[in-house]
Each structure stands twice: as C-alpha cells, then as structure tokens.
C-alpha positions as CSV (number, residue, x, y, z in Angstrom):
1,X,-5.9,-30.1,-10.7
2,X,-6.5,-27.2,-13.0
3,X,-8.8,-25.5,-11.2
4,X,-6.7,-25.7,-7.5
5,X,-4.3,-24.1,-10.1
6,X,-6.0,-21.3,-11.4
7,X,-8.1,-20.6,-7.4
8,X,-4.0,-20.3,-6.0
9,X,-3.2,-17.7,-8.7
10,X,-5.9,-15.9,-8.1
11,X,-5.6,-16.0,-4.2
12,X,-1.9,-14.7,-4.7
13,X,-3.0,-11.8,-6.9
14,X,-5.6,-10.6,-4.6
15,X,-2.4,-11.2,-1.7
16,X,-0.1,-9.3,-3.7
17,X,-2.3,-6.7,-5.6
18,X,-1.1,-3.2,-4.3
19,X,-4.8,-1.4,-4.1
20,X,-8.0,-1.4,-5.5
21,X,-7.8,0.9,-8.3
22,X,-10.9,2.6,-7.2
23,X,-9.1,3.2,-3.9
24,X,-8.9,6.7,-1.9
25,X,-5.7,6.8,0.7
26,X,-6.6,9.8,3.3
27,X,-3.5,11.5,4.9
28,X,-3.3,14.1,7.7
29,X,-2.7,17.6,6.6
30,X,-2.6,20.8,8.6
31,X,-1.9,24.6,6.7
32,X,1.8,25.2,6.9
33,X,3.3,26.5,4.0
34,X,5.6,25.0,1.9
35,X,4.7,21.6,3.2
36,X,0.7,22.2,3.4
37,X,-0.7,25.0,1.4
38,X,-4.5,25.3,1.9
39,X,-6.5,27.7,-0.4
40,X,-9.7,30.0,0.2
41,X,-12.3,27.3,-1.3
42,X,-10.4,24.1,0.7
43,X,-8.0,22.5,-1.8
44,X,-4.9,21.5,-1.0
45,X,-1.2,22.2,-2.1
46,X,2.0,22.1,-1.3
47,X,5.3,19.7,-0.9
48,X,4.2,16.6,0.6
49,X,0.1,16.8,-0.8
50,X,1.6,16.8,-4.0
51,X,4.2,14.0,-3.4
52,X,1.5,12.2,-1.2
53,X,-0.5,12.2,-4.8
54,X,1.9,11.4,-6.9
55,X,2.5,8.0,-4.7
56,X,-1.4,7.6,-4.7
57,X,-1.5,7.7,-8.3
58,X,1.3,5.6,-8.8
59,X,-1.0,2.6,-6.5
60,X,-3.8,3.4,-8.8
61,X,-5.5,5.8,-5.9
62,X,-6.9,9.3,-5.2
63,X,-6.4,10.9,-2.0
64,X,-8.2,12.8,0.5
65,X,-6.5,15.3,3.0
66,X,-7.7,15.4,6.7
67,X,-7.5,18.4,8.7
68,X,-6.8,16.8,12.0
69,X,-4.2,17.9,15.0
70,X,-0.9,15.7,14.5
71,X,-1.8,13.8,18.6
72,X,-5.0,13.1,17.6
73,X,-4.0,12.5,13.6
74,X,-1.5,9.4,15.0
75,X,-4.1,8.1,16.9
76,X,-6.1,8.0,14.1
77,X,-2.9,6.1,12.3
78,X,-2.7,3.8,15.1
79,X,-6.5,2.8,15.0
80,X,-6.8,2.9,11.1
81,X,-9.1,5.5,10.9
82,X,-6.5,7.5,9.1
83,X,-4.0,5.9,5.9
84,X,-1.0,7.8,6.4
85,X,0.7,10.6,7.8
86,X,3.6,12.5,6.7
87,X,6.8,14.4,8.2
88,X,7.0,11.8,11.0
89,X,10.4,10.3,12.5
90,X,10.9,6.6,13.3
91,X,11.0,5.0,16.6
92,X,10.0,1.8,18.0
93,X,6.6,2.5,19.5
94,X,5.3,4.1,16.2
95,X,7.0,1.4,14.1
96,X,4.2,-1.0,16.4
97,X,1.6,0.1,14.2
98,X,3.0,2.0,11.5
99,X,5.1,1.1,8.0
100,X,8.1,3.9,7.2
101,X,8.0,4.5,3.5
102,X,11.0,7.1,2.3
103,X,12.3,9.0,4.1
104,X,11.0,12.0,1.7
105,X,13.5,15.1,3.7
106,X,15.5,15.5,6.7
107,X,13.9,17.3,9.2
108,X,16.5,19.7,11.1
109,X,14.5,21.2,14.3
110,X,16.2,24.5,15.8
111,X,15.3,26.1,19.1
112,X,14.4,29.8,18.0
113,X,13.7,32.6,20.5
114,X,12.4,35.9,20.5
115,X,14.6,37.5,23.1
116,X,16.8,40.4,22.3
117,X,19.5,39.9,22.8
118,X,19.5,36.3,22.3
119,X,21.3,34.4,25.1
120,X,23.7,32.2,25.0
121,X,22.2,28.7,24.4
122,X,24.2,26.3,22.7
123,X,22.9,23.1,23.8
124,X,19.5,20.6,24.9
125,X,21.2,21.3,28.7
126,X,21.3,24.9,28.3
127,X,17.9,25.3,27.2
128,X,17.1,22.2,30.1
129,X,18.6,24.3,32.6
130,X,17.0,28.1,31.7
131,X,13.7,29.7,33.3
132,X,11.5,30.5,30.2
133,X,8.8,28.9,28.4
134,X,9.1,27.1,25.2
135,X,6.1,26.5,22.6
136,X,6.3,22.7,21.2
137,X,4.1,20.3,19.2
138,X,2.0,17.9,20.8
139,X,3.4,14.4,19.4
140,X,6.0,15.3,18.1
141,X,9.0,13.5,18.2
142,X,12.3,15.3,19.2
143,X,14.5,12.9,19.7
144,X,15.6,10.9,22.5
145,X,17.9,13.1,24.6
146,X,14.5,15.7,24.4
147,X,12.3,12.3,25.8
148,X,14.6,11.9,28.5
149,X,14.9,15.3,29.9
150,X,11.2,15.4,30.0
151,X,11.1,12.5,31.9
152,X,14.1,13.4,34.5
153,X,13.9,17.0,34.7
154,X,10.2,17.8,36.1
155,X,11.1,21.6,36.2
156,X,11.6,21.5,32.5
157,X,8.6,19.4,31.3
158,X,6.6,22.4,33.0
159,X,8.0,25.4,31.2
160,X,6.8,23.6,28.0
161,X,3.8,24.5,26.5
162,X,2.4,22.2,23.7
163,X,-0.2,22.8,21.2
164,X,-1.8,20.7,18.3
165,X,-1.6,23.8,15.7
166,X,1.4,24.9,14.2
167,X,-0.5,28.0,14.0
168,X,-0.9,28.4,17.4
169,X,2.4,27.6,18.6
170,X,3.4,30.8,15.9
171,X,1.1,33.1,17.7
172,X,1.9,32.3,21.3
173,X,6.0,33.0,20.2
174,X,4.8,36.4,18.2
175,X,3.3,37.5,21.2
176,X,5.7,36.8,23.3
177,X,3.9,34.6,25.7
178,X,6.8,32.0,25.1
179,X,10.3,32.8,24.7
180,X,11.3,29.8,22.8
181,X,9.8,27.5,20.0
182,X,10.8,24.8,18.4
183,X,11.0,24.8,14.7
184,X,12.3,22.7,11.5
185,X,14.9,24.8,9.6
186,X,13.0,24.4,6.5
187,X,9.9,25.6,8.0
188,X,11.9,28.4,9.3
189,X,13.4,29.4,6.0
190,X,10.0,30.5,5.1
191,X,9.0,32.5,8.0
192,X,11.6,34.2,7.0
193,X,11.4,34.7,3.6
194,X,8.0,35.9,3.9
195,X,8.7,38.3,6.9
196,X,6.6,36.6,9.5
197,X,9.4,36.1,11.5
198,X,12.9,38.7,11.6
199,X,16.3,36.5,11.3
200,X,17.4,39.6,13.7
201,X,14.7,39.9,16.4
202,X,14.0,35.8,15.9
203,X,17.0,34.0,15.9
204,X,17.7,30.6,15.8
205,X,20.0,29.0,18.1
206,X,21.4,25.7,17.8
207,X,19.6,22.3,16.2
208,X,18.1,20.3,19.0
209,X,17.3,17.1,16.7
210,X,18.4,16.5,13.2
211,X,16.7,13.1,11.5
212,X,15.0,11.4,8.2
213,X,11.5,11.9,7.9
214,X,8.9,9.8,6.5
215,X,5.6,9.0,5.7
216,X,3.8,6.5,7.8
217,X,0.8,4.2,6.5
218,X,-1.1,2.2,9.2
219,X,-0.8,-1.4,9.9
220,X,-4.6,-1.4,10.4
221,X,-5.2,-0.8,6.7
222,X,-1.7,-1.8,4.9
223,X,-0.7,-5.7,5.0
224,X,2.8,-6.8,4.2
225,X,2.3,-7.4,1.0
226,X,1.1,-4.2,0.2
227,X,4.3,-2.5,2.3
228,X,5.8,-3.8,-0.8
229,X,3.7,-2.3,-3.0
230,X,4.2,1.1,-1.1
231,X,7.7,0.8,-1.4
232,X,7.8,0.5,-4.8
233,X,5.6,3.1,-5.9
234,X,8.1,5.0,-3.8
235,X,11.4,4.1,-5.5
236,X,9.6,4.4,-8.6
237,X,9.2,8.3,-7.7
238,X,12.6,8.7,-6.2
239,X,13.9,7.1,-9.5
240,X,11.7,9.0,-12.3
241,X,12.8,12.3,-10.5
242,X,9.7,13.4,-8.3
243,X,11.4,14.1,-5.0
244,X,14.1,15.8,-6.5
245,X,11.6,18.1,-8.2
246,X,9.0,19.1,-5.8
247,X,12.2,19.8,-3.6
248,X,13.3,22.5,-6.0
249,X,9.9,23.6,-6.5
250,X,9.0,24.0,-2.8
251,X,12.4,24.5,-1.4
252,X,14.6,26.1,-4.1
253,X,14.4,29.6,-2.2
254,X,17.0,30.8,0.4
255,X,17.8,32.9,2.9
256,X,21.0,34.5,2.5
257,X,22.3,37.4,3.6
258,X,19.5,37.8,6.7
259,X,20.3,33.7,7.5
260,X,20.7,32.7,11.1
C-alpha cells in the first residue's frame, strides 16, 4: 500500500510539474521595434522578447526566438512545431489549438494613409466603400466587422494587399504603391518618433479594431495542467511589477505636439 502511495505522488508531480527545467520554449519573432528589436550579430530585444523571457525563466526555461512570417508562424502554433506566439487576439478558431495567457497590451489598430490631403474616412464602411489599395498582414486578426466585409464585399477583399513582413507592408505604403495600411497605434507612435513616418504627410484616421492581446502557447505542446502553470508564472509577473515596467521602458515615449 505504500508503494501505490508513493507511484500516485509521483504520477501527479510529473501531471502537475510546469516544465523540465532544462526546457527551451521557442516563440515567433519578426524585427519591429519596440516590440522586436533585432541587433547586427542576431540577438534579440525588445518589449515582448524580454517579457517572453522573463515568463520562461519564471517556468525554469530559456527561450529561443524564430524568425518566421506571422501565417506561417500560427501554423506552426497550430502543429506544435512552434511554443508560442505573441501580440495575437482571441477568437474561437485559434482558441481550437491555442491557450491565451495575459493579455500583456491592448492592441489599437488605425487605418493610416499617405494621401495629402487626407480624406475623409471615419469609419470600416468608408474605407469598405473607397477605390484605393490598402497594405495589411497576412493572419492577422482585425476583428469581426473587418472578417465580414471581406467576406460580403468582393470588391473590397481585392483592393487589399497582404504581406507576411511588417517590413514590407512599410515599404509598399512609403512608396506609395498603397494608399492605406493598417497599423497598431503603438507601433505607430514609433514611426513617428523616429521620423520614418510624418504625423502630417501620414496621418492616421480612425481605429478599425481596438482589443487585448496575448500570448498564445500551443495545445500540441502545453497540457492543462501546465496552462496552470503558465498562468501563474504570468500573475506572478504581473504581480512583482514586470509588465508595468517593460511598459515604461518600451513605451514611456510620446508623441505630442506632431500626434495624430
């Protein structure tokens, strides 16, 4: 009888053990300052690699950063092949075959165009009903309204032009081959800030989706048990102060007097 005792205490440890100490999580990452700050020899900074290693370490983990486009980064999620993703918004399908740990920021995407002067465009019909292109991310969610005009406005889905780089979707607005992009305010703030774009000759319109984001770990590689475990290594952060400061760190700068 002592022995059945001590075999189901150590089957519910190894159940409820968070990760192998000598684990390494892998997360997508893609250069895009504040957020993802890649350096000359390859390393990796920024707002969510650091909190991504912060709630590594706190599971007894290192991490490893993926350069992968975001489609082909979820499918990755989906399969396994790929821990965890940040910056992504809920809905059901993803929720199949993802856990939501956070949210870590609330994402705040604007429609921004390069015209001058800049029409009137107020709302997701407006910009449904116009004539110009408009530079998106592939997989990205942008709410439902967005899902729905794509689905029953064929004229629309065809003026939009997706990429898998942020960095291309930059280019093709600089150079006017779109007239439109759409862009989280935050990411925004620091186009600005470091004159890539001009609050004057780039202006942003109105917000087409405002939601939490989080990161997502795959249910491929994550059991239930161990969504626990990721959700406490998360409050933990959240209650020690960690958001809060990388925030400041990454965010604290603002545009004021040239804000949209």
């Amino acid at each position: 009888m002592k022995s059945l005792h001590l075999a189901l205490i150590t089957l519910l440890l190894l159940l409820f053990m968070p990760v192998s100490q000598a684990c390494q999580l892998t997360m997508q990452a893609q250069h895009f300052p504040p957020r993802f700050i890649k350096a000359a020899d390859g390393s990796w900074t920024g707002y969510n690699i650091e909190l991504f290693q912060a709630l590594a370490k706190e599971l007894g983990c290192s991490s490893q950063f993926l350069e992968t486009p975001w489609g082909r980064s979820m499918q990755l999620l989906a399969s396994g092949e790929l821990d965890a993703m940040s910056n992504v918004s809920y809905n059901e399908q993803r929720a199949e075959f993802a856990y939501f740990i956070g949210p870590h920021q609330q994402e705040q995407v604007k429609l921004v165009t390069n015209l001058v002067p800049a029409p009137d465009k107020t709302s997701l019909t407006d910009l449904v009903n116009g004539k110009d292109l408009i530079a998106a991310m592939q997989g990205i969610y942008y709410g439902a309204a967005f899902e729905q005009a794509l689905e029953t406005a064929p004229a629309f889905r065809q003026r939009l032009v997706f990429v898998t780089l942020n960095q291309q979707k930059l280019e093709l607005f600089l150079s006017g081959r779109v007239q439109y992009m759409l862009e989280d305010q935050l990411n925004l703030q620091q186009l600005y800030l470091h004159n890539t774009l001009n609050p004057l000759q780039h202006k942003a319109l109105f917000t087409l989706y405002e939601n939490p984001v989080y990161f997502a770990f795959s249910k491929k590689r994550w059991s239930d048990s161990q969504q626990q475990a990721l959700s406490n290594a998360w409050q933990k952060l959240v209650a020690e102060g960690k958001v809060q400061q990388l925030q400041q760190q990454y965010f604290v700068e603002q545009v004021t007097d040239k804000q949209p």
